[in-house]
C-alpha positions as CSV (number, residue, x, y, z in Angstrom):
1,X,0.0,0.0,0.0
2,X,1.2,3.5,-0.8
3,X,2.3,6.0,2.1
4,X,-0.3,8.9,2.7
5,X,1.1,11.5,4.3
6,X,-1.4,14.4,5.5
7,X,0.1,18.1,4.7
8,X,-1.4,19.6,7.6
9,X,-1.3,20.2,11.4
10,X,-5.0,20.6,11.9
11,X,-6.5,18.2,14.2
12,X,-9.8,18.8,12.7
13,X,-8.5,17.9,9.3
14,X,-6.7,14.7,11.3
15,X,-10.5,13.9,12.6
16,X,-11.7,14.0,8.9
17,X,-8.9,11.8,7.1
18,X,-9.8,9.4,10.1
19,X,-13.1,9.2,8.8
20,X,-12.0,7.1,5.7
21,X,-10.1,4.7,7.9
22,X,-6.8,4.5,5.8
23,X,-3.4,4.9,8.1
24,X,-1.5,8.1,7.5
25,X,1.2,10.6,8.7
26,X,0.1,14.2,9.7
27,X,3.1,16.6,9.0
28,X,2.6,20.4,9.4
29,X,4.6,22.0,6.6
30,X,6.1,25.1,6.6
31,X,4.5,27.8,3.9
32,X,3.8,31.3,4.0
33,X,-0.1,31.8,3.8
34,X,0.0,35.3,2.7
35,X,-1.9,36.5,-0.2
36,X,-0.8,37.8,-2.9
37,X,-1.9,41.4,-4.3
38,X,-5.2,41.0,-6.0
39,X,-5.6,37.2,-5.6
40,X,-9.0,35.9,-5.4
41,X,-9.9,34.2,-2.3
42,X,-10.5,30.6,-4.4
43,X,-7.2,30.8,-5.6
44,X,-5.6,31.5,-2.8
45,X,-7.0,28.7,-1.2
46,X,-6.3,26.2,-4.2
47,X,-2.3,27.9,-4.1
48,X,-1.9,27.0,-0.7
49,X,-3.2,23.8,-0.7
50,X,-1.0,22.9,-3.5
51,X,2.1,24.5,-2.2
52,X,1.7,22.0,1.0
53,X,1.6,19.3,-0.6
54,X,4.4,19.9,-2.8
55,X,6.4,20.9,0.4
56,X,6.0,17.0,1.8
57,X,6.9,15.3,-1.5
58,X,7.9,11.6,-0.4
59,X,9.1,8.4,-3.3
60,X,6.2,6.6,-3.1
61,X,3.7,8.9,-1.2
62,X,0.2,10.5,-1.8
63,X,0.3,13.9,-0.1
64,X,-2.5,15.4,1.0
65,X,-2.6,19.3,1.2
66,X,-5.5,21.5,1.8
67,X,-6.4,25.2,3.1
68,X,-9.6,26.9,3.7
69,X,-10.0,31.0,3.3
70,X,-13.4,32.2,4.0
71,X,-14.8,36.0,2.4
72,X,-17.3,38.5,2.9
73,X,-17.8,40.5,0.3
74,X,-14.9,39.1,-1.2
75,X,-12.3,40.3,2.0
76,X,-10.6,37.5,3.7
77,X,-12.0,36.6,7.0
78,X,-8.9,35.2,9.4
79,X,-7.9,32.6,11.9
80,X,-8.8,35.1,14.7
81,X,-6.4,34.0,16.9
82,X,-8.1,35.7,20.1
83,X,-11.3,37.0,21.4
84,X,-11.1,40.6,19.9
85,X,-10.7,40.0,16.5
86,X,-13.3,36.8,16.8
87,X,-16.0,39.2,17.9
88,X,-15.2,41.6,15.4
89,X,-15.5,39.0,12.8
90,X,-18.7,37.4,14.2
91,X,-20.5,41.1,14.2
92,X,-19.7,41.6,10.6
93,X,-21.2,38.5,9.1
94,X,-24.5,39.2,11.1
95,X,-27.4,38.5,8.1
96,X,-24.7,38.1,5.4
97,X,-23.6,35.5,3.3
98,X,-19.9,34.2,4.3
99,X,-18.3,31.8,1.4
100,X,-15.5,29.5,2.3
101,X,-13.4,28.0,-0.1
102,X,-12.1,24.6,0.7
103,X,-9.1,23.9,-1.5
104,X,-7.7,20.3,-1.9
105,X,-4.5,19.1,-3.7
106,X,-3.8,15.4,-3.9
107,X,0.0,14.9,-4.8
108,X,0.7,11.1,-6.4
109,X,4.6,10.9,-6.3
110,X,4.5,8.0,-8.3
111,X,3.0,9.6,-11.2
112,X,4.0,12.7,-10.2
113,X,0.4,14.2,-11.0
114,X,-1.5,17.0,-8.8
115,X,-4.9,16.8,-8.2
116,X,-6.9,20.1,-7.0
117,X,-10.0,20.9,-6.1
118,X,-11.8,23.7,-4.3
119,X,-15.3,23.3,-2.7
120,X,-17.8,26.3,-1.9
121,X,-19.9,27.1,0.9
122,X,-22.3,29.4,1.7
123,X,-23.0,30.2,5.2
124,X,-26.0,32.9,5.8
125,X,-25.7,33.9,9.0
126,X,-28.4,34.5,11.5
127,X,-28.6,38.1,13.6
128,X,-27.3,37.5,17.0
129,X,-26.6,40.3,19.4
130,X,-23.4,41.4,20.4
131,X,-24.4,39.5,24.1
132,X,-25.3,36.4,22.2
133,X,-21.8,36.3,19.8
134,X,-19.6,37.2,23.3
135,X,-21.3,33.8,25.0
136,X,-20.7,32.1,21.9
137,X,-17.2,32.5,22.1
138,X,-17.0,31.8,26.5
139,X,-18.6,28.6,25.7
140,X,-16.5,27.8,22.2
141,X,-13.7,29.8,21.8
142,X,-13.1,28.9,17.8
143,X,-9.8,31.6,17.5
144,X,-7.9,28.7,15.5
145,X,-11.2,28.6,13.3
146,X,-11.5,30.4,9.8
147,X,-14.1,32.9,10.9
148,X,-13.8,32.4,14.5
149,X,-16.9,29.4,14.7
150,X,-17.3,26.0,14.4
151,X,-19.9,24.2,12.8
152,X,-19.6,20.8,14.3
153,X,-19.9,22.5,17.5
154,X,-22.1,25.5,18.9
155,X,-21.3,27.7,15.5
156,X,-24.3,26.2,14.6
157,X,-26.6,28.3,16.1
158,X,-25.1,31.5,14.3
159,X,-26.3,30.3,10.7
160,X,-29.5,30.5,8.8
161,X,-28.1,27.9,6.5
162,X,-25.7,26.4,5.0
163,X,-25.5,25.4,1.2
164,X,-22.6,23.3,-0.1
165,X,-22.0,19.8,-1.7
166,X,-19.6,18.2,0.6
167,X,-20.5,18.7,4.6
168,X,-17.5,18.1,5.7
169,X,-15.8,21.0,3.3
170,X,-16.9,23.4,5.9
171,X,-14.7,21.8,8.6
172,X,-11.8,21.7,6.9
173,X,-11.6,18.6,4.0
174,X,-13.9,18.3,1.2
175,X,-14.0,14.3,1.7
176,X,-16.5,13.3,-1.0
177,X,-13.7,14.7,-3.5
178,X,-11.2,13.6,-1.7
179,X,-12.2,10.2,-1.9
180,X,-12.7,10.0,-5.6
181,X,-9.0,11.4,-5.9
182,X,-7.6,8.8,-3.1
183,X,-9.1,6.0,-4.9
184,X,-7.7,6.4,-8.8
185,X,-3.8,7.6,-6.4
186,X,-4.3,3.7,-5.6
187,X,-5.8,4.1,-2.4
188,X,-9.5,3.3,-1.9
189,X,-11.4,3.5,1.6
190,X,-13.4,0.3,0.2
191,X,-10.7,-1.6,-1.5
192,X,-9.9,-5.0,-0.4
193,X,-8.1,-5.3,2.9
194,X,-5.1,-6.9,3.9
């Protein structure tokens, strides 16, 4: 069986990839995540995820790399990285449409091809008050979270809706794609076992 090594040192995207039940490595590489002038969220996202899975190239691996950047109004939204910025974040979606774009890249080193991919998602927020978003983040403090939520957890009851393809795009890993593109790298969730 070929070596998959995960590009990443998310532990949601760890959480995900577990999911499909196929043994991997999780190595956070080293890439600068700043956007270029002009460049469109998507392809920023789809760049990054390709440029971390190019950074763990392996002989015989499929690398997984991946990277999420979620807009409003086409501006970047962050990683908040602490309560301030979280809050500020949180008040500006208020009855807006957020879109996150999930970007995959599925490097073969045998083949040497690159898969990519990029899922949307459109999250309409609900309008909470600023009382409501500061108990949001004491109870779930999401500052390592593109937009400062999370859906799997109590984010959920900031949202109207949420349209997209893939559920699991949202968290982190499209994993409907993903799967397609693991099973013609050689490595099929459902393939036969040992």
């Amino acid at each position: 069986m070929k070596k998959l090594l995960l590009a990443s040192g998310s532990r949601y995207r760890r959480d995900l990839l577990n999911r499909l039940g196929l043994p991997f490595t999780a190595v956070a590489p080293l890439v600068d995540e700043t956007p270029e002038p002009g460049e469109h969220p998507a392809a920023l996202a789809v760049r990054l995820a390709a440029e971390k899975a190019r950074k763990l190239v392996s002989a015989g691996a499929v690398v997984i790399g991946s990277d999420q950047v979620a807009a409003l109004d086409g501006e970047l939204l962050e990683k908040p990285g602490g309560r301030v910025l979280a809050l500020a974040q949180l008040e500006a979606c208020q009855g807006r449409i957020v879109v996150f774009h999930t970007a995959v890249a599925v490097h073969d080193s045998a083949t040497g091809r690159l898969h990519e991919h990029v899922d949307l998602t459109l999250v309409r927020f609900a309008r909470r008050s600023r009382s409501e978003l500061e108990r949001y983040l004491e109870l779930e403090p999401a500052y390592d979270c593109a937009g400062g939520f999370k859906v799997e957890g109590l984010g959920i009851t900031l949202f109207e809706s949420i349209e997209s393809k893939d559920p699991t795009a949202l968290i982190g890993l499209p994993l409907i794609w993903l799967t397609g593109a693991l099973r013609e790298a050689g490595l099929d969730p459902l393939g036969p076992g040992d």
